[in-house]
N, C-alpha and C positions, 0 to 999 in steps of 0.2 A: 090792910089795903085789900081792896076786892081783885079776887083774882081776874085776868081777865086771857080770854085767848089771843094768842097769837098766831099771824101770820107771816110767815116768810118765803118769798122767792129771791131769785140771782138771777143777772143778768150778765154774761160774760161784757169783757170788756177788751180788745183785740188791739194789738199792736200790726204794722203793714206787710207784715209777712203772714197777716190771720193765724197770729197763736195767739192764746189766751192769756194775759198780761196779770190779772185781777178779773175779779167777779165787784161788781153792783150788791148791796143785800136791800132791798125794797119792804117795805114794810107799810103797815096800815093797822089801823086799830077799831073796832067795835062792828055791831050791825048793824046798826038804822042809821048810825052816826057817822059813814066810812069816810065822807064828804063833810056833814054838817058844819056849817059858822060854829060849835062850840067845842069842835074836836080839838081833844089833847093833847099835841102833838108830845108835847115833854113825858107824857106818861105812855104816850105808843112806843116811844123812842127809845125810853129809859128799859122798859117789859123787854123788846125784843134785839136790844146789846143784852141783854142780862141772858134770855135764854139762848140766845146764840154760843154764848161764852159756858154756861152753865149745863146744857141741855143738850147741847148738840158741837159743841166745840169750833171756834173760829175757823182751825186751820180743818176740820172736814169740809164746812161749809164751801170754805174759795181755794180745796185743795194746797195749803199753804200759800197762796196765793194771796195779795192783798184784798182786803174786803174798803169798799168805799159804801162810806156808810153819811146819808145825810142828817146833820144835828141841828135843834133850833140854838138860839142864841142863849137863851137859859141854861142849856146843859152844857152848852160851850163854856159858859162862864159859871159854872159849877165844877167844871174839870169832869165832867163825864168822860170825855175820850181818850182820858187818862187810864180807863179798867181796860184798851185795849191794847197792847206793845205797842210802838209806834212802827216798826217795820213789818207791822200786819195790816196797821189801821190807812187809809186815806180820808181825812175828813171833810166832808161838803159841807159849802156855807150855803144855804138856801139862799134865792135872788130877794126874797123878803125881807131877810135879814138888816135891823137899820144897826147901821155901823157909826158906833159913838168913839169918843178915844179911850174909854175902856175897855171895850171890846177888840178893839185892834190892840191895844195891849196883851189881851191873852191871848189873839191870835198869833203873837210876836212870841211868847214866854211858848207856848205848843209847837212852833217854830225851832225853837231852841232845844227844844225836848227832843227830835229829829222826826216828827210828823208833817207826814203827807198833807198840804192845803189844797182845796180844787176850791171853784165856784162853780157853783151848779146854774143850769140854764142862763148864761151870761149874755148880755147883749151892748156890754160897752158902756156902762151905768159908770158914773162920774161918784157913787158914792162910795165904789170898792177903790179907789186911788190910794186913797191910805192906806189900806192893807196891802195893798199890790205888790211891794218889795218880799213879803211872806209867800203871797202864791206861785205855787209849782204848776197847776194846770187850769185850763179854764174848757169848762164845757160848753158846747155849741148846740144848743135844739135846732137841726137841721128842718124839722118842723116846722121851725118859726122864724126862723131869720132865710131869709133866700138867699142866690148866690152873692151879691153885693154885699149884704150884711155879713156873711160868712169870710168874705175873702178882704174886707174892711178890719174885723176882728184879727185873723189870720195875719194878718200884714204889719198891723200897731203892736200884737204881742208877742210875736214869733221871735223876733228881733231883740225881743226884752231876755229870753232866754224860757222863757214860760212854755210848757208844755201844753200843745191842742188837742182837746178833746171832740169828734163830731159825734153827738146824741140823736138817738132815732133815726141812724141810717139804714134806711129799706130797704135800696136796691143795692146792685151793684157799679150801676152809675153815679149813684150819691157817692160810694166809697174811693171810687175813679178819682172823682171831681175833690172829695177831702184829703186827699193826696196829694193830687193836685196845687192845692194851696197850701199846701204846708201842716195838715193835720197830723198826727203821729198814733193816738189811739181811737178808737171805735167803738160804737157800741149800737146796739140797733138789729135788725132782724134780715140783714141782707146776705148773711151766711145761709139765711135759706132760700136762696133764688140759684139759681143755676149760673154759674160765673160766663159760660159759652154754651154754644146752641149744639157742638157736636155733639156726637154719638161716640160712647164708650161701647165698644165689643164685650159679649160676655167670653171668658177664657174658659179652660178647661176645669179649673180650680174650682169657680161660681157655678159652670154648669154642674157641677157634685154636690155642691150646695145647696140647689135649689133641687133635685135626684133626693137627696136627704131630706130636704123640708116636706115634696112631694110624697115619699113614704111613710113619713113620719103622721100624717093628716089624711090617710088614707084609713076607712073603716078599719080591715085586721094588716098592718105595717108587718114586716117581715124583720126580724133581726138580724136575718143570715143576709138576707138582702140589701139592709144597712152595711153591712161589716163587708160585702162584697166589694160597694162602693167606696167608704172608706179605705182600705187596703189598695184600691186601686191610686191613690193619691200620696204618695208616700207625704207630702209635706202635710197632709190632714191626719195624715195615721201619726205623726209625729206630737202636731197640735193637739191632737186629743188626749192622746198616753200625757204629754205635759200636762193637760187639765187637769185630768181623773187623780195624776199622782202630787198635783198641788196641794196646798192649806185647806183651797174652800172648797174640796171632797176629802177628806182626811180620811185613808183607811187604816188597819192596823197591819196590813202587807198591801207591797207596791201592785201593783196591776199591769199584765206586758201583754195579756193576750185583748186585741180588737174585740172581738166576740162576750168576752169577759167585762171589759170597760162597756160598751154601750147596752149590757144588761143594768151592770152596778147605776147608770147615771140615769137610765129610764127615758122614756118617750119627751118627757117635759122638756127635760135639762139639755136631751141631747136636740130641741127645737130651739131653746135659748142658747146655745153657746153656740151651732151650729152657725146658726145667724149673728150674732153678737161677730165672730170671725171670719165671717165671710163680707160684712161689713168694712170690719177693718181693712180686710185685702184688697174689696174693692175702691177704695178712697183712702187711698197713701198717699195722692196728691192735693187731699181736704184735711181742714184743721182739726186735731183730734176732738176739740167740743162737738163738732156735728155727730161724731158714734156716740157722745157723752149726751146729748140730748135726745138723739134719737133712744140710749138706752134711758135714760129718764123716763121718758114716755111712753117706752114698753112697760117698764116694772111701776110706773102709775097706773095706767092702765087695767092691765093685768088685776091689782090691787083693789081699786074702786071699781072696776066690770059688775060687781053681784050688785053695789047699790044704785047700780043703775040698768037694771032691769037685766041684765045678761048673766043672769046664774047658769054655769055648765060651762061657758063660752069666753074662758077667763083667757086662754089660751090663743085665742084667736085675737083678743083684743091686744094681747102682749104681742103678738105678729104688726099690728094696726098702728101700735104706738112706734116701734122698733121700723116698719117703712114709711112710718108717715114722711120723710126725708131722703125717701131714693131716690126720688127724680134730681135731684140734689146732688144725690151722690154717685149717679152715674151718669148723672150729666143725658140725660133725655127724656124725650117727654113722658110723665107720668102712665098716660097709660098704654105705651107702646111698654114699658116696663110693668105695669099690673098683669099684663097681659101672659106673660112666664111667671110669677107667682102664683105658690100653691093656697090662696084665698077664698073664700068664698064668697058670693055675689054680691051682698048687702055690706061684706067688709071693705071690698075692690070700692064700691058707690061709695061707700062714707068717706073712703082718701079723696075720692073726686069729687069731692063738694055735695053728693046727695044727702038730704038731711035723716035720719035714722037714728035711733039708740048709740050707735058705734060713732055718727058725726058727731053726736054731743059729748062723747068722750074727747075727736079733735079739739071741738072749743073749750072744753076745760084746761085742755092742757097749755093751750096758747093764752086763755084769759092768767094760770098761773107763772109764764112767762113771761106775761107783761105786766104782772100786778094789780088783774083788774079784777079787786076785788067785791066790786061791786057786782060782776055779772056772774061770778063764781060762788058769793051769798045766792041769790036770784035762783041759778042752776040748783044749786043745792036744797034749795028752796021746795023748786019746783018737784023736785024727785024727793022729797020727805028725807032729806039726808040731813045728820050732823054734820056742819060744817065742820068744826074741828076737828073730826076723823077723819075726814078726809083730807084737812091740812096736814094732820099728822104723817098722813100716807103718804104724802108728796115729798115732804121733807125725809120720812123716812127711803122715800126711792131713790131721795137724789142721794145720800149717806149709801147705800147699798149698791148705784149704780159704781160710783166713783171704787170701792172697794173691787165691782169684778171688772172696771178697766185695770185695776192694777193685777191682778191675778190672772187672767186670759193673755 
């Protein structure tokens, strides 16, 4: 069989208290072909359950988290979603899908088996009826059905005991409103809009944060200077001695002196964790995926920076990925918040929509959230990049970010 690459992103999937319930694994297959009438679907499908299980492991992927994964009807009825446990797997029936009574026989036997059913972009189609006693959730493209459609669907299955899925919820209104009718999980890109229009104060904590970032991005930084600030904060001086003496700096004797630790961990590490936790402290009241994406997006970033044109400047791009999400997360406008950031010019314009080297990194990273992988061949294209180094990089960020949420 020819090798072929692969792609994979996630898409979290949120329950109404916005935690993270399960991840999406989105998938596509070839270059010229990502689209084409004679794409494969059973050999994109088949490649990328394989390397998922094989290559990178389920439960890294959706953090032991359920992974919803879409099958065609071939692999359904081959028992493909049998290679995945069934209390990992949720499996989507595409709306394509034509359903004979064999096929709902094996969706009844996978049933049995204790697997997750959804239907994917559902709109009240009279052909899933017979399967209907098997399915557990049914997903809503908020996109495409409006509020009538929406709250039609909401109304006939709620009641059956089936669980509502709303797809492609943008805003924060959308989510209001799938609440509203009776939705129960989410999925969609409305975790990055600002939930309210106030203003979060910065505290004393942040403002040593940003004292550190400032130093740290300064021509000659001072270490006595860092250690000055840090000391002055006992719960940072606390957070960092726990970093330095965790797993993911392993020394062969422990480390107590401040002075000592932010030599051992060096300018870099002490700009990524600095940030990474000052993150965290400021959005205790946000769903931990938003630090999980905003760190995705630094450590991509960071990673692809040199093939795209910013050799030297990998560092600043790991700043770029890591706040593309503040406004977000402190709840005010973007750039009344750039405006206390230690950034520099061209990095501050590429968060604010000006187009740049550093904005093209934005759209990568949002086109690998959405799975569009047509305009991420394109991009790649266009800057003379291999695409599959670069997909590597992505997936290797999101395995890497998910390991220093657990360790910080």
């Amino acid at each position: 069989m020819k090798t072929m690459d692969v792609f994979l992103a996630r898409q979290p999937i949120f329950n109404s208290k916005k935690c993270v319930v399960a991840y999406e694994i989105l998938y596509r297959q070839g270059v010229k072909n990502v689209y084409h009438e004679d794409y494969d679907g059973d050999l994109a499908t088949t490649t990328v359950v394989s390397d998922a299980l094989v290559n990178f492991g389920i439960e890294g992927l959706t953090n032991d988290k359920k992974a919803f994964i879409n099958f065609t009807k071939n692999l359904i009825m081959e028992n493909l979603p049998l290679l995945i446990p069934p209390e990992s797997l949720t499996i989507e029936i595409l709306e394509t899908v034509d359903v004979d009574r064999k096929f709902a026989e094996k969706i009844k036997y996978l049933k049995g088996k204790g697997y997750t059913i959804a239907l994917d972009d559902f709109i009240d189609d009279e052909k899933f009826d017979v399967i209907m006693p098997y399915v557990d959730i049914i997903k809503v493209d908020f996109l495409v059905l409006g509020y009538e459609g929406r709250k039609i669907v909401a109304d006939k299955y709620k009641i059956k005991g089936i669980r509502l899925l709303a797809e492609k919820v943008e805003t924060y209104k959308d989510f209001e409103e799938a609440v509203s009718l009776g939705y129960e999980l989410f999925q969609g890109f409305f975790f990055e809009k600002p939930v309210v229009c106030r203003s979060k104060g910065i505290n004393v904590a942040t403002f040593n944060y940003m004292e550190i970032l400032k130093e740290t991005v300064n021509e000659e930084p001072s270490f006595e200077k860092l250690s000055t600030i840090v000391k002055s904060d006992m719960s940072l001086t606390y957070k960092l001695l726990r970093l330095i003496n965790s797993p993911a700096f392993y020394r062969s004797s422990e480390i107590t002196s401040i002075n000592h630790a932010l030599t051992m961990l060096g300018l870099n590490e002490i700009r990524k964790w600095v940030t990474l936790i000052m993150l965290r402290d400021v959005s205790s009241e946000k769903p931990e995926e938003i630090i999980k994406v905003s760190l995705i997006r630094a450590i991509f970033s960071e990673q692809v920076s040199p093939y795209f044109g910013l050799e030297k400047r990998e560092m600043e791009s790991f700043l770029l990925g890591l706040f593309s999400l503040i406004d977000t997360i402190m709840e005010r406008p973007l750039f009344e918040v750039l405006e206390q950031l230690p950034l520099k010019e061209d990095v501050k314009s590429a968060l604010m929509g000006v187009k740049n080297p550093f904005h093209d990194l934005i759209k990568l990273l949002k086109y690998y959230e959405k799975g569009n992988w047509d305009m991420i061949i394109e991009m790649t294209t266009q800057h003379s990049v291999d695409y599959s180094v670069i997909n590597q990089l992505y997936l290797d960020s999101v395995i890497m970010a998910s390991k220093m949420m657990n360790e910080a």
